[in-house]
C-alpha positions in Angstrom: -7.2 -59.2 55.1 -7.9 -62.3 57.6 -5.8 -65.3 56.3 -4.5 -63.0 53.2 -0.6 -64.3 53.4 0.7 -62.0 50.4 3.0 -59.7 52.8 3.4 -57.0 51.0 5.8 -53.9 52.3 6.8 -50.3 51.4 9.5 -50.4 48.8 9.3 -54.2 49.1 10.9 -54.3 45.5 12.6 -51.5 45.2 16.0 -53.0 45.9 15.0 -55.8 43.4 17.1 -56.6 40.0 14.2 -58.8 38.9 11.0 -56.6 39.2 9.5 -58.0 36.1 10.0 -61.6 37.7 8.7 -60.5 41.2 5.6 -58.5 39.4 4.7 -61.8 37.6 4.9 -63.6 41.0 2.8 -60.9 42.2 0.3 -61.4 39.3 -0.4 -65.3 40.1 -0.6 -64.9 44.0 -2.5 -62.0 43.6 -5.2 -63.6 41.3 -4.7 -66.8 43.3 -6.1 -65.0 46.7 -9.0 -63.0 44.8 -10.1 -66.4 43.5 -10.2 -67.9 46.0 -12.1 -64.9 48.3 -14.9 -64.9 45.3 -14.7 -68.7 46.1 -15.1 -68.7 49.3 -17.9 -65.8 49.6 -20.4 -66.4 46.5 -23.4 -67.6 47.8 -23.2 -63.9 49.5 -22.5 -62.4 46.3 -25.5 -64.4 44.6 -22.9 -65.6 41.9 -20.9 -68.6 41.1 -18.2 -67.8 40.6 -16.1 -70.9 40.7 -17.8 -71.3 36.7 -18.0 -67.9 35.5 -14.5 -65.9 36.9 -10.9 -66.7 36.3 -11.8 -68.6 32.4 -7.8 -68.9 31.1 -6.9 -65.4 29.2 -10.3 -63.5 30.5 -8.0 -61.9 33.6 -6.4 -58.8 33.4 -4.0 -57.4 36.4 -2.6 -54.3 36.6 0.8 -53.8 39.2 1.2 -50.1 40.4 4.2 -49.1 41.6 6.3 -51.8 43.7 3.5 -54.1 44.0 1.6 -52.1 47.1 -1.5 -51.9 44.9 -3.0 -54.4 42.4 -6.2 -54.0 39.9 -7.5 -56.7 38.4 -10.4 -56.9 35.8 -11.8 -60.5 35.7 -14.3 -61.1 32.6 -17.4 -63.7 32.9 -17.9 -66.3 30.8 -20.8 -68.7 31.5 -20.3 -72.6 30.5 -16.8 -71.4 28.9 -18.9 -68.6 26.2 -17.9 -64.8 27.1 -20.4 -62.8 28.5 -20.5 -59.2 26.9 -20.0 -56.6 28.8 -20.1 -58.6 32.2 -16.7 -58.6 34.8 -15.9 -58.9 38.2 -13.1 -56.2 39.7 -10.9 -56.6 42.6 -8.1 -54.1 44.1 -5.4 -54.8 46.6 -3.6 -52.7 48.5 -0.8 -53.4 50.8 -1.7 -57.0 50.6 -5.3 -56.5 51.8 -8.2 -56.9 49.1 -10.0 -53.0 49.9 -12.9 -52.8 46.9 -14.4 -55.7 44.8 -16.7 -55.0 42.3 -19.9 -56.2 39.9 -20.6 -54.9 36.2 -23.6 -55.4 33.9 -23.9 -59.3 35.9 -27.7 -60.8 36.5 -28.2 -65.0 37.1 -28.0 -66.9 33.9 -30.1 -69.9 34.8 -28.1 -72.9 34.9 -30.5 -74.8 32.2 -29.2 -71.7 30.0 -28.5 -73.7 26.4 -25.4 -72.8 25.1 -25.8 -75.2 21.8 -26.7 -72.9 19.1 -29.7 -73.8 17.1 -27.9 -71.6 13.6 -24.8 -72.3 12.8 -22.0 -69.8 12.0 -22.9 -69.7 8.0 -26.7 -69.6 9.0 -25.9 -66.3 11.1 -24.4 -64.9 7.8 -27.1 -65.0 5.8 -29.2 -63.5 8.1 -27.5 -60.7 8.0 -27.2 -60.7 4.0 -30.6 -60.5 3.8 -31.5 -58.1 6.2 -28.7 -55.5 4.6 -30.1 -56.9 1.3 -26.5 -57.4 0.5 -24.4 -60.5 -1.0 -21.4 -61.1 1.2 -18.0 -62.2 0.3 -17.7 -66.2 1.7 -14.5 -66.5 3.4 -13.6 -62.9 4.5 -14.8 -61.1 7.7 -13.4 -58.3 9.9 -13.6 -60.9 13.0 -13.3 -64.0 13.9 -17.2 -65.5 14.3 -17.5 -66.4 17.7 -20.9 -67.5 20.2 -20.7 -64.9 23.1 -24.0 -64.4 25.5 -25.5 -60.8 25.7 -27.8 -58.9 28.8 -30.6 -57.6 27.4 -32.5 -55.3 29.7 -36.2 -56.2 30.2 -38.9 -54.7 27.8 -35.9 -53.0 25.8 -36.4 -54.7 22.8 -40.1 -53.8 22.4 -39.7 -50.1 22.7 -38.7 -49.8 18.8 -42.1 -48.3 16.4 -40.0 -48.0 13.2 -41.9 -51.3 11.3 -38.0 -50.7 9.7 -36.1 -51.8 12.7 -38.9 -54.5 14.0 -36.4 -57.3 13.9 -33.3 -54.9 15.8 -33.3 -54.5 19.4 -31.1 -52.8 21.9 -28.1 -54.6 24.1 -27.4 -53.5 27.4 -29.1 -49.9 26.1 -25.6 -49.5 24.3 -26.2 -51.1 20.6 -28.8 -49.8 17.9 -29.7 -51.4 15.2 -30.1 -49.5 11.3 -30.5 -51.1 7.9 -27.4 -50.3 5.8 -28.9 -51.1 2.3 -26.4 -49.2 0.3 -22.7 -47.9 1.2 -22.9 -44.8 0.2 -22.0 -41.6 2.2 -25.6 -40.9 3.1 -26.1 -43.9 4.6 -22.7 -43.5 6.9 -24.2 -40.3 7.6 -27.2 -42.1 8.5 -25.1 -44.4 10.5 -23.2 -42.0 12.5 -26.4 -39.8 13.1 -28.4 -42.8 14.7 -26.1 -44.6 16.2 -26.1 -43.4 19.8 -29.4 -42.4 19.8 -32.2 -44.6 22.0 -35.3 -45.8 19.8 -37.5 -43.9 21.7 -35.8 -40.8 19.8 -36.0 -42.4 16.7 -39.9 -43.3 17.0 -40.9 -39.2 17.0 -44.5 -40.2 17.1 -46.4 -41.3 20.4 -44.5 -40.8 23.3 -46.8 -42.0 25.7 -47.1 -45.6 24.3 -43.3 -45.3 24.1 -43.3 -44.7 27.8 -45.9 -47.3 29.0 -43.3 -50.0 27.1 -40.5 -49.1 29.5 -42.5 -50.9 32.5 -40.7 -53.6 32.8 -37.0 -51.9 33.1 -35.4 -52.4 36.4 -36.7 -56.1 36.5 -33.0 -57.1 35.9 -31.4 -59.0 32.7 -32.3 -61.8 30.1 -30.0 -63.5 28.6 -29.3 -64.4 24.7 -26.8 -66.5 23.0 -25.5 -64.9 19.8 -23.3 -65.3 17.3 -21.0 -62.0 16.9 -20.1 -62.1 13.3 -18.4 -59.1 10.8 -19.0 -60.1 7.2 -17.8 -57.9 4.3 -20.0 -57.3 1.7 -19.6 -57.0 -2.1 -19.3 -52.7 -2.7 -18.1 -52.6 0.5 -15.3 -49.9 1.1 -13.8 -49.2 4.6 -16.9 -50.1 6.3 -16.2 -52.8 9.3 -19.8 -53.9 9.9 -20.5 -56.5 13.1 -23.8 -58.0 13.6 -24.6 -59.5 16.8 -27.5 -62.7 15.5 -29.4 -64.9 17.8 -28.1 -68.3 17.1 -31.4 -69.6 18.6 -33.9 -67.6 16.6 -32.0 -65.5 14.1 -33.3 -62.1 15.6 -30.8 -59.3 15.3 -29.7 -57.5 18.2 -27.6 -55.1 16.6 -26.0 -54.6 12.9 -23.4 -51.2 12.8 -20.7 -50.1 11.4 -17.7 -49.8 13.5 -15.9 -47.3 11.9 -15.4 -43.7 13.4 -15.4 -41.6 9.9 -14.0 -37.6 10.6 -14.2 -34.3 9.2 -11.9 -31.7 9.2 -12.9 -28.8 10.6 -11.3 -25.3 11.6 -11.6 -21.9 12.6 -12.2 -19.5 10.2 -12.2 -15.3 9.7 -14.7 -15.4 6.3 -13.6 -12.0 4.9 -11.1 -10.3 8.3 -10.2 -10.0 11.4 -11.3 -6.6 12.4 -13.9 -8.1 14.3 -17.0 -6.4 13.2 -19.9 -8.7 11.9 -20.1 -12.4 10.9 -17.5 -12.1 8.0 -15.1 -10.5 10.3 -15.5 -12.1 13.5 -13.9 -16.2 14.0 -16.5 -18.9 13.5 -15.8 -22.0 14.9 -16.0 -25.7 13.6 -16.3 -24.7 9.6 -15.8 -27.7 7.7 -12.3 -27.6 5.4 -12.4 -28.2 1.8 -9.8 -29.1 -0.2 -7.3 -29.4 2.7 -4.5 -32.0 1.9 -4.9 -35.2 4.7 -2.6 -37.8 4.1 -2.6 -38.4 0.3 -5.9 -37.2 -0.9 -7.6 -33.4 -0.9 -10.7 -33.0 1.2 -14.3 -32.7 -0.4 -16.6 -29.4 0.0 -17.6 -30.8 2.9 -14.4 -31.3 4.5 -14.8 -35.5 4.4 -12.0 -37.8 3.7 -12.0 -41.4 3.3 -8.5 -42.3 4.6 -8.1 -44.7 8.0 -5.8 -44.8 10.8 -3.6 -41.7 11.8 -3.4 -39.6 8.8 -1.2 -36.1 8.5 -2.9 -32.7 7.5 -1.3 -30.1 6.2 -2.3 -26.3 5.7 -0.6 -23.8 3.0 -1.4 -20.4 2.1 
C-alpha cells in the first residue's frame, strides 16, 4: 500500500530461529500501520477512530503462515467503556492492507454520558426483583462491568407480553424472560424462548406487530448498562447475566447462559426387520437411564452435569 514500509517477502521467516520473536515484531508494526491508516482516513469512514480503536487489550492479531498475511480484530470502546458487539477488522497481505471492515458500529454522540446514574449494587436489585429472587451479596458469575449496547430503532417496542414490558431486545440477538423459579420447566422455558424474536412470542395481532417495525433501518441508539451475573439463593448450575440500564434501570436482557443437553439416540423399538414403526430406526429418541459421567439419565434423557462429561452404553 502507498507509504506501507512493512516489506514483507515469500518465506521471509522461514530461515528464522526466532519466529515467535519476529511474529511479535510483526504484531506491533502491523497494528502500528492499521492505526495509523484508520487515523489517517476517518472522517471518510464517518468514525473516530483515534477514541474508539486500539483501547490497550481490545486488539486481537492473528499471524498466518510466515507473516504474508495478518488479521486483526480491533474491538470499540467509546470514552474507554466497551462497546458490545461493535469492532473494526483489518487484513494484510504481503505487506499491503487488502480488506478493512465495520461491525454492528453507528455514531455515539459525543455528549453520550458515560457516568452511570445506578450504581453497581443498584443494578442488582433490579434484577432481584424482577426474578422475584433474593441474591447472594458477594458472589456473581462475572465481574460487573459498565459496557454500552446498540439497540436497533423501534426494537424495544415490539414486545405485547404485559410480562416482558420492562425486557427489550439488543442488537435483535438478546430476549428477555422472567425466571421466577429454577426449576426444570422454567429452563425449558428458557431454552424454548430464547432465540425466538418477540414478535413470535406475541401470537396475537400481527399487524400491529408489523406497523411497530417502522422505524428499523434508521440505524442505532445507544445505552449504557451495567452487565452483571448475580447468583441467586436455590440457584443450581444456572449462570444468569442481566444486561441493566445504569441510567434508568430498564432491562435489556436477563438469560441464562447455560447450554443444558439431552441425550438422544437411534433406536429399533421392537427389531430390525424393517417393517413398521417398531421395526424400522427412529431417530433422536431421548435416552433414559444412560450412565453420563457419574449420574443415570432421567425418562427424559436430561442430565444435570456441566462441562465435558463421558457416556457410556451397555447391553
Amino acid at each position: 500500500g502507498i507509504g506501507n514500509n512493512l516489506l514483507w517477502s515469500v518465506g521471509s521467516m522461514q530461515d528464522s530461529d526466532d519466529i515467535h520473536g519476529q511474529h511479535h515484531d510483526l504484531e506491533k508494526i502491523s497494528q502500528a500501520a492499521v492505526r495509523n491508516w484508520f487515523d489517517e482516513n476517518q472522517s471518510l469512514l464517518g468514525i473516530n477512530s483515534k477514541n474508539e480503536l486500539f483501547s490497550p487489550g481490545r486488539t486481537r492479531t492473528a499471524i498466518h503462515g510466515n507473516g504474508d498475511m495478518i488479521q486483526m480484530s480491533i474491538r470499540r470502546t467509546f470514552k474507554g467503556i466497551p462497546v458490545v458487539g461493535s469492532r473494526a477488522t483489518a487484513t494484510i497481505k504481503m505487506g499491503n492492507l487488502i480488506n478493512i471492515g465495520l461491525e454492528s458500529w453507528g455514531t455515539i454522540p459525543d455528549d453520550f454520558g458515560i457516568d452511570p446514574k445506578l450504581s453497581e449494587d443498584d443494578a442488582f436489585e433490579v434484577l432481584s426483583e424482577f426474578s422475584g429472587r433474593d441474591y447472594v451479596r458477594g458472589r456473581e458469575n462475572c465481574k460487573p462491568e459498565l459496557q454500552i449496547i446498540a439497540l436497533a430503532t423501534g426494537v424495544e417496542e415490539v414486545s405485547t407480553d404485559s410480562s416482558l414490558s420492562s425486557v427489550s431486545s439488543v442488537n435483535g440477538v438478546f430476549d428477555g424472560l422472567k425466571l421466577t423459579d429454577f426449576h426444570e420447566a422454567d429452563r425449558l422455558q428458557l431454552r424454548g424462548h430464547r432465540n425466538l424474536g418477540k414478535s413470535e412470542r406475541a401470537g396475537s395481532n400481527h399487524d400491529d406487530v408489523d406497523n411497530k417495525f417502522e422505524n428499523i433501518g434508521d440505524g442505532y441508539t445507544y445505552s449504557l448498562v451495567w452487565k452483571i451475573c448475580p447468583v441467586f439463593f436455590g440457584q443450581a448450575q444456572e449462570i444468569m447475566e442481566g444486561y441493566v440500564d445504569a441510567h434508568t434501570s430498564k432491562i435489556y436482557s436477563f438469560i441464562d447462559k447455560v447450554d443444558y443437553f439431552n441425550a438422544k439416540g437411534s433406536v429399533y423399538p421392537i427389531s430390525n426387520d424393517g417393517q413398521g414403526a417398531d421395526g424400522t430406526l427412529q431417530q433422536d429418541w431421548p435416552m433414559p437411564y444412560m450412565t453420563v459421567g457419574s449420574e443415570l439419565t432421567s425418562t427424559g434423557g436430561n442430565y444435570n452435569q456441566a462441562g465435558n462429561v463421558t457416556a457410556k452404553l451397555s447391553g
